[in-house]
N, C-alpha and C positions, 0 to 999 in steps of 0.2 A: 678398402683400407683408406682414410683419410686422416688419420691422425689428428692434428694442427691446420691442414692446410687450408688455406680461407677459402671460405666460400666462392668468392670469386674466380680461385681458380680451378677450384672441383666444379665450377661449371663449366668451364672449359672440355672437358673431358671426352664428351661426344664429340664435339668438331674435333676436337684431335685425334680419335682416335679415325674417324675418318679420315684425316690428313694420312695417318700413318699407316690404312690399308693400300689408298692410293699410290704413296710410296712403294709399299709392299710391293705391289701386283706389277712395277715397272723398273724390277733393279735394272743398277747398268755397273759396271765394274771401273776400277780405275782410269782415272782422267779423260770417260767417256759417259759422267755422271748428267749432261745434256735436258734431259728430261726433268731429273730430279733438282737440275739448278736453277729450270725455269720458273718450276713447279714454285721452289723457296723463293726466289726475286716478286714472281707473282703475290705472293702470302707476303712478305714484310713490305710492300709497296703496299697492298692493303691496310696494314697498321700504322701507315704512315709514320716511317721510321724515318729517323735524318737524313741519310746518307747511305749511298750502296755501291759497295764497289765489288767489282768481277776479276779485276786483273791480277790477282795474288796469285793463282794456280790457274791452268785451262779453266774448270769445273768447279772454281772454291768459291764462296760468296761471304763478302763482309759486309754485316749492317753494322752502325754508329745509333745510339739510341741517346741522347742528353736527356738530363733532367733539369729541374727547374730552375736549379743551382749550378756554379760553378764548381769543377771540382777535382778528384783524382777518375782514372781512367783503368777500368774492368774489362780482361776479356774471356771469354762464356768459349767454348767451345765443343762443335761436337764434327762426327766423322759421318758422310753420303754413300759412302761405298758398300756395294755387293759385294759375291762371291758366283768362282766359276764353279756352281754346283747344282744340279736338278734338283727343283723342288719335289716334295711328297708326301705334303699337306693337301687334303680336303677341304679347302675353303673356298668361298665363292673368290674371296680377291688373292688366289693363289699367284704366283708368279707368270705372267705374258710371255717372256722373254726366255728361250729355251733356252737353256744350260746355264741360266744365270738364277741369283736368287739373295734375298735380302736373310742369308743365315747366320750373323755376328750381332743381328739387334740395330744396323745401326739407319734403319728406315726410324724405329723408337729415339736412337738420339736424337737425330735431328728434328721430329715434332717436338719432343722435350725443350728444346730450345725455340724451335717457330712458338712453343707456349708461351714459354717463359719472355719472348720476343713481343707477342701480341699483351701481354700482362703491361708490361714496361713502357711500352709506346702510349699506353692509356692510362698510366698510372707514374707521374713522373714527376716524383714527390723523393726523388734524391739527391746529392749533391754530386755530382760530375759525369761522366758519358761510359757506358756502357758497349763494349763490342761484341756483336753476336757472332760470332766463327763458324763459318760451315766450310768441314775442311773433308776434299774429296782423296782419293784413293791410299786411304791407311792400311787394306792388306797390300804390306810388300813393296807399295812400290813409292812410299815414303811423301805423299801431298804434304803432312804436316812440314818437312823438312821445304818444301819447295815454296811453303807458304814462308816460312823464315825468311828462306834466302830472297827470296822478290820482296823484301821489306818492309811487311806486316809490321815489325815492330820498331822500326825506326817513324815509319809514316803517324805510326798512332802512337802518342805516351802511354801509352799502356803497364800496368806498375807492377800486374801480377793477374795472371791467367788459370783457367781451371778447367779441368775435365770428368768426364762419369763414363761407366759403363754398365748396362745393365752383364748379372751373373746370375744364370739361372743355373736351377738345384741350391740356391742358397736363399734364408728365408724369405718371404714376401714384404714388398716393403721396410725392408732394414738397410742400414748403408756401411759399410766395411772402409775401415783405411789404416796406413799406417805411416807414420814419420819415416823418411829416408826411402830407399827404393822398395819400391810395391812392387815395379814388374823387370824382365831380367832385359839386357843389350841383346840385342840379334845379328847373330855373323852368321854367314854363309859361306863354306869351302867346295873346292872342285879339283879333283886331284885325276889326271890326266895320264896314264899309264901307257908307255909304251914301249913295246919289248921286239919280238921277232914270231911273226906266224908261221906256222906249220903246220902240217898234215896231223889231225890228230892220231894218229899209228906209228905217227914218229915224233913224238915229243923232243927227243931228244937233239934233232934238227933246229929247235924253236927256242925262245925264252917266251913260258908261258907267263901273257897275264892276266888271265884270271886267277892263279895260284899265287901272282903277285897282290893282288888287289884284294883277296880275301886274307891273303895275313898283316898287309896294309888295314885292314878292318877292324883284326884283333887286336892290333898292336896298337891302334886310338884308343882300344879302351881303357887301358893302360893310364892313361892322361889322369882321366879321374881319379883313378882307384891308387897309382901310385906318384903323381908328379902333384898334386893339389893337397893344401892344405888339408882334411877333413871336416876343418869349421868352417872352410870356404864355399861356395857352391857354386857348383858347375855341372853344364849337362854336352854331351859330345854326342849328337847322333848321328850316323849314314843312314842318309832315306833315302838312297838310290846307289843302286848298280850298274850300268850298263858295257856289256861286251857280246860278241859273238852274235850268228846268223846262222848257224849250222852244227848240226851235228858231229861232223869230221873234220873239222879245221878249227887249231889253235888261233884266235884272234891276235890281232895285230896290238887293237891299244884296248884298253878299257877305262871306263868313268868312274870316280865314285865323288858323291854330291853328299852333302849334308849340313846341319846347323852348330853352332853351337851357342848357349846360353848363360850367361852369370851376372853380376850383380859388381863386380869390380873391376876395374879395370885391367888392374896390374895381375889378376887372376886370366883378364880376356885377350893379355899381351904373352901370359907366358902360354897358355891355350894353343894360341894361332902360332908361336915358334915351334910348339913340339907339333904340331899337325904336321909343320913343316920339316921339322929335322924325321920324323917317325917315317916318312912318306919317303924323302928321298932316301932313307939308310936301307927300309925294305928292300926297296926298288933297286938300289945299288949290290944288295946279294943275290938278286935273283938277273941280274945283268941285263932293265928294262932303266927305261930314264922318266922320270918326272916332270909336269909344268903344273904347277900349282898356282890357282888363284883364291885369292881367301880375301871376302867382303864385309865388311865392317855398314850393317844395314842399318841399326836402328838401335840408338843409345840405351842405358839404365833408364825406367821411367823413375824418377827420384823426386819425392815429395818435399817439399819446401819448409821448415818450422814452423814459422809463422802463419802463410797461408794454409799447412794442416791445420792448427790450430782455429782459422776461421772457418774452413770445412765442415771441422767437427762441430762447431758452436752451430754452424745454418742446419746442419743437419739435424742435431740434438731440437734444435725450435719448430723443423719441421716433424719428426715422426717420435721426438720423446728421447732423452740420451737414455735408454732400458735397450733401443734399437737400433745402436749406432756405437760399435764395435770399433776399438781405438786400436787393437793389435791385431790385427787382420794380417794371415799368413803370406808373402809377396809370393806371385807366380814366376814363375819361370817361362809364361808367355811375354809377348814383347806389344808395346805399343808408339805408334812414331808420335805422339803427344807429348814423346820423350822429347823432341828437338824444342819446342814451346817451353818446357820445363831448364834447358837449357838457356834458352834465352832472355828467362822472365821466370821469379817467383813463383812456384803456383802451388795447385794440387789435385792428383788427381783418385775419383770416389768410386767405389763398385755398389750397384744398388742392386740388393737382391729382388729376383725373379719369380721367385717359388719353384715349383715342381716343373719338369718340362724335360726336350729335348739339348744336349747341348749346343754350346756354339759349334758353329763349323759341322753340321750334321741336318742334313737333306728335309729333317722333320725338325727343325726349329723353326717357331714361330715367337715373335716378341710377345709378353702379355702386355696386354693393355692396360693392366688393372695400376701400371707403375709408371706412366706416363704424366699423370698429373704431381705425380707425390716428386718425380725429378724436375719437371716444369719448377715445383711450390721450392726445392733445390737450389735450382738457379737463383729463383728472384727471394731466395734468402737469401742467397752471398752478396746479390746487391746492396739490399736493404743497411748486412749487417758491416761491407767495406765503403758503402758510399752516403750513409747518411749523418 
């Protein structure tokens, strides 16, 4: 599939996708990206790019790219980080590194940008400077946020910033987005039960809680169904249990862990107060005590007006506006490109994958076939903010 994309950079295509086995075969997981950051210093030193710096995050790398002209200032970004998961792909450049594995696509972001990076350094026919972003451990453990606060954007005027993701099972070569938030905030809660253990033959001696913690369970789901708007959206899940080591003995405390999801704020303030009031009211009838912690991980990703609107236009010039999808439904996954978004204008694009395994599952493999058409992506939004 090449749509639009100039020739020059559909030739690109074999060295990247080389770039992007090599990637492949050597994830490494948050802010232990080492390899993978040498690997990209290595490749934009070759393209002779202006400036490079390392100190934003452990593992992040910033290139600077000017054009010919003075001007306003762009920045590109894409994400380095694995997954703790075995691979289960049949490939020659399958993954090295046991238990780890490149299953989010984003070994594919970042050659999309080394493309769009090596394009630009040899073609610098725009007017103002160009920042390429490579931003290290976005599952979970928030680089983009760390890249903020160590002052990415004070150091560079940077006016307005962008992001992609490839989305596989959605068509090949098309690009999805939509005004306002695309993807949901991510909090994380930990509710911390403890009661009184017992012989289990004698309950009555104890305050059980695991009979505390599993009507703690029920009683979250409640949030949704009856404390939220209906036009609102929200997602509450427990994705962990833990108590007990034995058959005959009531446990002392028990865990329960899980996220929650939504898209507004003041939907994600009252969320985290009734986790809280639901938690200790259980806990208070079954006469066990609470310590609740609840983590505010990872903002709304929230698309900007104006720079969707350039989005859409680079996209439309790269693959045809027939295959670029202006109300693209928001996920209720989360991405930390949110904190950029907060900082700076931006926006960010989902580039369908075709057919495949999903993200976050043992047999995903990026296709290649979408690496040039994101690369011809990028150095549209240059073209269409900097010339």
């Amino acid at each position: 599939m090449t749509h639009n994309i100039n020739p020059t950079i559909s030739a690109l295509k074999a060295e990247m996708t080389k770039w992007r086995r090599h990637i492949h075969s050597h994830p490494e997981t948050a802010f232990e990206e080492h390899h993978t950051t040498q690997f990209i210093v290595e490749m934009l030193t070759s393209f002779g790019i202006d400036e490079l710096y390392t100190d934003f995050a452990p593992t992040g790398v910033v290139g600077i790219i000017k054009g010919n002209k003075p001007g306003k200032w762009i920045g590109l970004r894409a994400d380095i980080d694995a997954l703790d998961i075995t691979e289960q792909n049949d490939v020659d450049y399958c993954s090295k590194i046991s238990g780890k594995m490149h299953a989010c696509g984003h070994d594919g972001h970042a050659v999309m940008l080394l493309g769009a990076a090596k394009y630009l350094a040899h073609h610098r026919d725009f007017a103002g400077s160009v920042v390429v972003i490579f931003q290290p451990a976005e599952e979970n453990e928030g680089g983009g946020r760390v890249m903020v606060e160590n002052g990415l954007f004070e150091r560079f005027p940077i006016e307005s910033v962008y992001g992609m993701h490839n989305q596989p099972n959605m068509p090949l070569g098309q690009f999805f987005i939509c005004k306002g938030p695309l993807m949901a905030a991510y909090d994380v809660f930990e509710i911390k039960i403890t009661g009184k253990g017992s012989h289990a033959a004698a309950p009555h001696l104890g305050y059980d809680t695991i009979v505390t913690a599993t009507q703690v369970v029920s009683s979250l789901q409640t949030i949704v169904s009856r404390d939220i708007n209906p036009l609102d959206s929200l997602v509450v899940s427990v994705t962990q249990i833990h108590s007990g080591d034995t058959w005959n003995v009531l446990p002392q405390e028990a865990i329960i862990r899980g996220t929650v999801r939504t898209f507004n704020a003041n939907v994600q303030d009252l969320a985290e107060r009734r986790i809280k009031e639901i938690a200790e009211s259980v806990a208070n009838a079954f006469h066990a005590t609470v310590n609740i912690c609840y983590q505010r991980r990872y903002p709304a990703t929230v698309n900007h007006p104006g720079a969707t609107k350039l989005a859409i236009d680079a996209a439309c010039n790269v693959v045809g506006e027939d295959y670029v999808h202006t109300d693209a439904t928001p996920s209720m996954g989360s991405e930390d490109f949110a904190f950029m978004l907060q900082a700076r204008p931006g926006a960010y694009i989902w580039l369908g994958a075709g057919e495949g395994a999903n993200l976050h599952h043992p047999q995903f493999n990026f296709n290649d076939e979408i690496l040039i058409t994101g690369a011809a992506y990028y150095i549209e939004l240059v073209k269409l903010a900097l010339y």
